[in-house]
Backbone as numpy.savetxt, mean C-alpha at the origin, in Angstrom:
# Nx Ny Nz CAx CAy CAz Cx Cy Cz
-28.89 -9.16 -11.47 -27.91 -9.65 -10.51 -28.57 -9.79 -9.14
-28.31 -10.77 -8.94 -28.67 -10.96 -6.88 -28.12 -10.30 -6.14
-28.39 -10.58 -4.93 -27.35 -9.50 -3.35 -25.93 -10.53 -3.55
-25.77 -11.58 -3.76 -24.80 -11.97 -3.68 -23.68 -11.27 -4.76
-23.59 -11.50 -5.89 -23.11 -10.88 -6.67 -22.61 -9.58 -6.29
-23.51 -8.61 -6.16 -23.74 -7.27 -5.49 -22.33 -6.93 -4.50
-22.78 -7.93 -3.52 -21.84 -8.09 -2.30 -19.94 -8.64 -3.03
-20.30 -9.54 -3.81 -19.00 -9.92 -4.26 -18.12 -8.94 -5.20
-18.94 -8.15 -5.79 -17.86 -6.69 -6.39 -17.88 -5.44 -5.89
-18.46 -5.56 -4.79 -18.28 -4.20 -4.08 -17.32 -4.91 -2.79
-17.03 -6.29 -2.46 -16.00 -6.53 -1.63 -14.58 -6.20 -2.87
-14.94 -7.14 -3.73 -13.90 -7.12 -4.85 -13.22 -5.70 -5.14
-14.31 -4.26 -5.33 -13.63 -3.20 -5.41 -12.77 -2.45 -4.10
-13.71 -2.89 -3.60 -12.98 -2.61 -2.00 -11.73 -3.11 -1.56
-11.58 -4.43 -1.79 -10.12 -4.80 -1.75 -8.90 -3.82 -2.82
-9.35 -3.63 -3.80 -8.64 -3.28 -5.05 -8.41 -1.58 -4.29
-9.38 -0.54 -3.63 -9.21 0.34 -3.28 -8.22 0.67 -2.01
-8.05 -0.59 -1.24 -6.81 -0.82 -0.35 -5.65 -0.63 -1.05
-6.14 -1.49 -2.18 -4.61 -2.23 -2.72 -4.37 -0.72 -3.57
-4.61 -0.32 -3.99 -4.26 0.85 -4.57 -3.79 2.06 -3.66
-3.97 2.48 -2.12 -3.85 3.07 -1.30 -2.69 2.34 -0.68
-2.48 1.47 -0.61 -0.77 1.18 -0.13 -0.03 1.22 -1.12
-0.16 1.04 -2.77 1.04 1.70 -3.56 1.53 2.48 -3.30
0.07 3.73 -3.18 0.57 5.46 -3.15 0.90 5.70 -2.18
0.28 5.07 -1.06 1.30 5.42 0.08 2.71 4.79 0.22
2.84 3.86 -0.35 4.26 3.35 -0.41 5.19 3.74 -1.50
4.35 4.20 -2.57 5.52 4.98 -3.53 5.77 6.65 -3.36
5.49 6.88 -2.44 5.69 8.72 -2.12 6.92 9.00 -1.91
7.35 10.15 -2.15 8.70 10.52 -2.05 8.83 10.58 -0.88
7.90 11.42 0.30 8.17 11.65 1.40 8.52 10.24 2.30
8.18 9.26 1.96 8.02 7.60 2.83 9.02 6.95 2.35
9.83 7.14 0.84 11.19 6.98 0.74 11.85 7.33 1.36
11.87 8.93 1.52 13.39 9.13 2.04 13.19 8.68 3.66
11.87 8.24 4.60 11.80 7.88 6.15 11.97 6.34 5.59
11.82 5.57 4.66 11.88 4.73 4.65 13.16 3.59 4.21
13.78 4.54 3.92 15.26 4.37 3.07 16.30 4.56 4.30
16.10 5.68 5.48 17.07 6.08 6.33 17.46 4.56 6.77
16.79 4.16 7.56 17.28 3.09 8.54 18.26 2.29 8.03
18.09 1.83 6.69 19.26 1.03 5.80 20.42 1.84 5.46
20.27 3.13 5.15 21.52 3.74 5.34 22.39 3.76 6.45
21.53 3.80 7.62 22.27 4.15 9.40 22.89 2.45 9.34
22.16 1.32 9.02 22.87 0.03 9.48 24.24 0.00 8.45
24.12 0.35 7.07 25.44 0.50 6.35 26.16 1.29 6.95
26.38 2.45 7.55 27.11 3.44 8.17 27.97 2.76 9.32
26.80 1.82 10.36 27.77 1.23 11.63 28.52 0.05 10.86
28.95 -0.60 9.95 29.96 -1.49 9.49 31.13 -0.72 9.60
């Protein structure tokens, strides 16, 4: 394999290691329940 190649799956994993780090940070329990409030408070003022 060349540097190019090289360069193109270690960007490639690198993206994928983002993308996997905003699931888990977006599927945590703790970031539900801060993330869920605000839609409860706008249903509440109707």
């Amino acid at each position: 394999m060349d540097w190019a190649a090289i360069l193109y799956l270690g960007v490639t994993f690198g993206l994928f290691a983002i993308f996997v780090a905003i699931v888990i940070h977006t599927c945590r329990d703790k970031h539900k329940e801060t993330g869920e409030a605000p839609k409860y408070t706008m249903l509440e003022d109707d």
